[in-house]
C-alpha positions in Angstrom: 0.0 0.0 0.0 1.1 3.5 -0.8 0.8 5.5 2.4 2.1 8.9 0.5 -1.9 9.0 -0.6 -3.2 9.1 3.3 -1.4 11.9 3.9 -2.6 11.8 7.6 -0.8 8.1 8.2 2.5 9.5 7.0 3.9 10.3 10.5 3.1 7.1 12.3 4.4 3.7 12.1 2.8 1.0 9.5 0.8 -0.8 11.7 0.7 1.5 14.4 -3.1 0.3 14.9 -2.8 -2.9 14.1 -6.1 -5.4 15.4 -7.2 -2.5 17.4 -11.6 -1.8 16.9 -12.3 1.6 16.2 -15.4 3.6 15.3 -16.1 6.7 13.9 -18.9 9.0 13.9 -19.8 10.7 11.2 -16.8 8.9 9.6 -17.7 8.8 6.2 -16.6 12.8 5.4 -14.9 15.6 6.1 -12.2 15.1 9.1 -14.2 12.0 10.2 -13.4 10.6 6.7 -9.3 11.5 7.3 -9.4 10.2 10.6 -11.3 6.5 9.3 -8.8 6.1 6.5 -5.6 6.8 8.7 -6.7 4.4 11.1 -7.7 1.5 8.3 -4.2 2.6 6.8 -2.4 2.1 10.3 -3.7 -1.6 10.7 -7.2 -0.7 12.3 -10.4 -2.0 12.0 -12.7 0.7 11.4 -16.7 0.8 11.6 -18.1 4.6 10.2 -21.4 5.3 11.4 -23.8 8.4 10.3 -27.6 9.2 9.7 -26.6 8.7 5.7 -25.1 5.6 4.7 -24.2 7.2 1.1 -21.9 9.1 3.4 -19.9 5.9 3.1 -20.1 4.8 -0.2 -16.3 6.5 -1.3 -14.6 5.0 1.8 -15.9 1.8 1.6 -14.5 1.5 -2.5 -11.6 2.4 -1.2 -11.4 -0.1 1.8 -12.4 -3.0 -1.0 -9.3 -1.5 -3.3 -6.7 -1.0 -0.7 -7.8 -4.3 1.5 -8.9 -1.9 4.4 -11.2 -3.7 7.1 -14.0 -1.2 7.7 -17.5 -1.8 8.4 -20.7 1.1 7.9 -23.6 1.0 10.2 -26.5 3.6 10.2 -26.8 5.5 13.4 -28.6 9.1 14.6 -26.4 9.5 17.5 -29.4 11.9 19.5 -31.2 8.4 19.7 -29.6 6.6 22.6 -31.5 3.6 21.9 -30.0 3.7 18.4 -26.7 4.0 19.9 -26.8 1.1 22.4 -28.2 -1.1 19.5 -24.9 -0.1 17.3 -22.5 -0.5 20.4 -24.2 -3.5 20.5 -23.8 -4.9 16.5 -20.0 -3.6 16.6 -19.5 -5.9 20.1 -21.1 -8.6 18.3 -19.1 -8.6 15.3 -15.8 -7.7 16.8 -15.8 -8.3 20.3 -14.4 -5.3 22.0 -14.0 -1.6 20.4 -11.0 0.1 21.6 -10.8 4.0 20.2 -14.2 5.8 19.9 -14.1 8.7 18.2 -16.8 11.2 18.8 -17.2 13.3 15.2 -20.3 13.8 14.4 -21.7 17.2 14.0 -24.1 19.8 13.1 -22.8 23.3 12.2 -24.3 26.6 10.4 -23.8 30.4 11.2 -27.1 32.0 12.4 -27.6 35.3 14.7 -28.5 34.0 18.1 -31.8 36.3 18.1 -32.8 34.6 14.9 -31.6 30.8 16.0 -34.8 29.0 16.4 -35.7 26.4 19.3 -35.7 23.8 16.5 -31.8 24.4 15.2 -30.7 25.0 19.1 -31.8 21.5 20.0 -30.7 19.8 16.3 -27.3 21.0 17.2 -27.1 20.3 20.8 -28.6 16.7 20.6 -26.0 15.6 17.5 -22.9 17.3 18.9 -23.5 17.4 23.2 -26.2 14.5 23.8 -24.8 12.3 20.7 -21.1 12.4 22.3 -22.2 11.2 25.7 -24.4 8.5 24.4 -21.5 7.0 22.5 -19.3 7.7 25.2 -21.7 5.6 27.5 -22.4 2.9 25.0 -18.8 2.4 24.0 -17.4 3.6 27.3 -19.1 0.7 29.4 -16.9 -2.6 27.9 -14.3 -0.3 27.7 -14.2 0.3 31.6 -14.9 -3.4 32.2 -12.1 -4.8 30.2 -10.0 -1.9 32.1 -8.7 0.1 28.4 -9.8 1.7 25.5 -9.9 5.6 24.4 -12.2 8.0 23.7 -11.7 11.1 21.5 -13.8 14.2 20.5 -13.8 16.7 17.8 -14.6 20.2 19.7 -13.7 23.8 18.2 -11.6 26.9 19.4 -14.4 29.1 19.8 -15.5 26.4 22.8 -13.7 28.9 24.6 -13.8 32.0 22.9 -17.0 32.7 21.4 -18.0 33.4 17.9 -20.5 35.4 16.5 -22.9 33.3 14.8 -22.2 30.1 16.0 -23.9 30.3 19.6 -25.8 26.6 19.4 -22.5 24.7 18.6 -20.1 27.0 20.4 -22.2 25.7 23.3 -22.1 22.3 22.4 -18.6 22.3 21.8 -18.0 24.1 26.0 -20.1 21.0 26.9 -18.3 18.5 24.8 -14.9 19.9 26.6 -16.1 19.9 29.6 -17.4 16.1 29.1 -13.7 15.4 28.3 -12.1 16.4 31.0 -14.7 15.2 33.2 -14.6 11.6 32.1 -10.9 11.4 31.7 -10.8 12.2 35.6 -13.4 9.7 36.2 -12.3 7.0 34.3 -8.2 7.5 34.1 -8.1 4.6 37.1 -10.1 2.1 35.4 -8.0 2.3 32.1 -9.7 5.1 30.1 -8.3 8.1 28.4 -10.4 10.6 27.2 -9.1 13.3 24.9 -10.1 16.0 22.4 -8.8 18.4 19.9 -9.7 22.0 18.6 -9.5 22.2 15.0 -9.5 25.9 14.1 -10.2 26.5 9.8 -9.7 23.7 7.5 -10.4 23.0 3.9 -13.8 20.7 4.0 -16.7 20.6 2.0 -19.4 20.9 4.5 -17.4 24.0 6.6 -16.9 26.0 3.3 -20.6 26.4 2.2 -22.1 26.4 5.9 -19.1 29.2 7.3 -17.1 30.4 4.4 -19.6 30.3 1.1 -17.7 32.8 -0.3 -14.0 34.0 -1.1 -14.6 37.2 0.0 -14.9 35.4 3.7 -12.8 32.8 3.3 -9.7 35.6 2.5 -10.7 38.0 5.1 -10.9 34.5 7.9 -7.6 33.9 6.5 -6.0 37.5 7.3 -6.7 37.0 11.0 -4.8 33.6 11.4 -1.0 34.8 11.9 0.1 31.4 9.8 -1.7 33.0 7.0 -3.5 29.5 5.9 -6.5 27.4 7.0 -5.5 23.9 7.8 -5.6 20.7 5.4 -7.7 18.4 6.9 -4.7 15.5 6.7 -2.8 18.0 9.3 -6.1 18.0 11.3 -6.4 14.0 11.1 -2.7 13.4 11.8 -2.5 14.9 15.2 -5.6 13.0 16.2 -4.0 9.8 15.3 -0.9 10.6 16.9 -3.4 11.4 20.3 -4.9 8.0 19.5 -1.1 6.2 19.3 0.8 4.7 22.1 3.1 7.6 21.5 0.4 9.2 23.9 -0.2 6.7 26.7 0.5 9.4 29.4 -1.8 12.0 28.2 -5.4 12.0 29.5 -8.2 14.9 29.9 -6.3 17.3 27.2 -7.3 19.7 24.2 -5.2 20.2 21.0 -5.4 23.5 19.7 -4.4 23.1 16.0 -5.5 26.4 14.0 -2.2 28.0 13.1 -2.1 30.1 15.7 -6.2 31.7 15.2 -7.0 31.6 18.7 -4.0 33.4 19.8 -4.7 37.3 21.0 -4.4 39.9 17.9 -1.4 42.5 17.5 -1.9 45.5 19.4 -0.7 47.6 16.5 -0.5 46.9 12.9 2.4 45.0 11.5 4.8 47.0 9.8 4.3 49.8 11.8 5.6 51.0 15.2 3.3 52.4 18.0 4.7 56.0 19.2 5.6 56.6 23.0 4.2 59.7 24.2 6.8 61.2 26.0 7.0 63.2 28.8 8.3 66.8 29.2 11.3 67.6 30.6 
């Protein structure tokens, strides 16, 4: 296999995963997608799950062309009956699941005042009430056997704010605050429980839901001091080095990957030089 074409498996060992279970929500696009084919092409056995099946038409091709083990099941993740059933099927089939990772998502830019009770709720039940009902479902064998991982997708604005974005900003607090949480709960029984911040990166879904235009894209693009958004194999590649043995010792934490976004803006302009006022002699 040519691992130059998963450009997020590039950094890690072949094999890295090898025989380990994982699933992925929402795993069949966007950074979901990255993070299913760098685990199938580390050795993993991956199962993709998502409201749309057709989601997971491209990956599973590829799977049946590069000899990839990965399994799709259907699954509305703000159905925890629907979620115990699939913990259930991926036990049956394999046994034990050892990485979760919570991806799934729900994301469009709407003035709070105009954010109805109906989008506040879609939101918060995919991205807040869908990661604890995995992390429940999967979480239980894990703490029985005494290992496994669980990983979630949050956003930089988690703790920042955004304009615009108020139903998954909140989401995303409560999805950081659920990390932390269970990694201090469940560290002693063999857990670890991490999450990363993905600031802008090239996807489908994010550029006609939060940049739809050029115009946006160039002016979100001046405020990031690396002068870029993100590939979404950069993204994927630090969460499957979080997801390696290379990070055994690392529990409860946040990876802030967005080129330096969240960081505080210049006081002055660059290129210019703010003037002292001095005082008279």
């Amino acid at each position: 296999m040519d691992t130059n074409e998963i450009g997020s498996a590039r950094w890690l060992p072949a094999g890295t995963f090898e025989g380990r279970v994982c699933v992925v929500t929402g795993g069949g696009t966007g950074l979901g997608l990255e993070i299913s084919r760098g685990l199938a092409e580390l050795g993993a056995k991956v199962v993709v799950t998502s409201r749309n099946p057709e989601h997971h038409t491209a990956l599973l091709s590829e799977a049946e062309r590069r000899g990839w083990c990965v399994r799709s099941l259907e699954c509305d993740v703000r159905e925890p009956e629907r979620v115990a059933a699939t913990a259930k099927a991926v036990l049956d089939e394999f046994g034990v699941v050892d990485i979760l990772v919570n991806n799934a998502a729900g994301n469009f830019v709407c003035p709070a005042e105009r954010l109805s009770s109906n989008a506040w709720r879609s939101v918060l039940g995919i991205v807040l009430d869908g990661t604890f009902y995995c992390s429940r479902a999967f979480g239980k064998p894990m703490l029985k056997r005494g290992e496994g991982q669980i990983f979630n997708i949050v956003a930089t604005y988690a703790w920042t704010g955004m304009p615009g974005v108020v139903h998954s900003a909140s989401a995303k607090a409560g999805v950081l605050a659920m990390t932390k949480t269970l990694a201090s709960e469940w560290a002693d029984r063999g857990v670890r429980v991490n999450a990363i911040a993905p600031g802008p990166f090239e996807s489908s879904g994010a550029r006609g839901n939060l940049w739809p235009t050029e115009e946006i894209k160039a002016r979100l693009e001046q405020q990031i001091p690396l002068g870029r958004f993100g590939d979404v194999d950069e993204v994927a590649a630090h969460c499957l080095y979080l997801l390696s043995p290379a990070s055994a010792y690392i529990t409860g934490e946040c990876l802030t990957v967005d080129g330096g976004a969240s960081l505080a803006p210049p006081m002055w302009e660059k290129g210019s030089r703010p003037k002292r006022k001095r005082e008279p002699q």
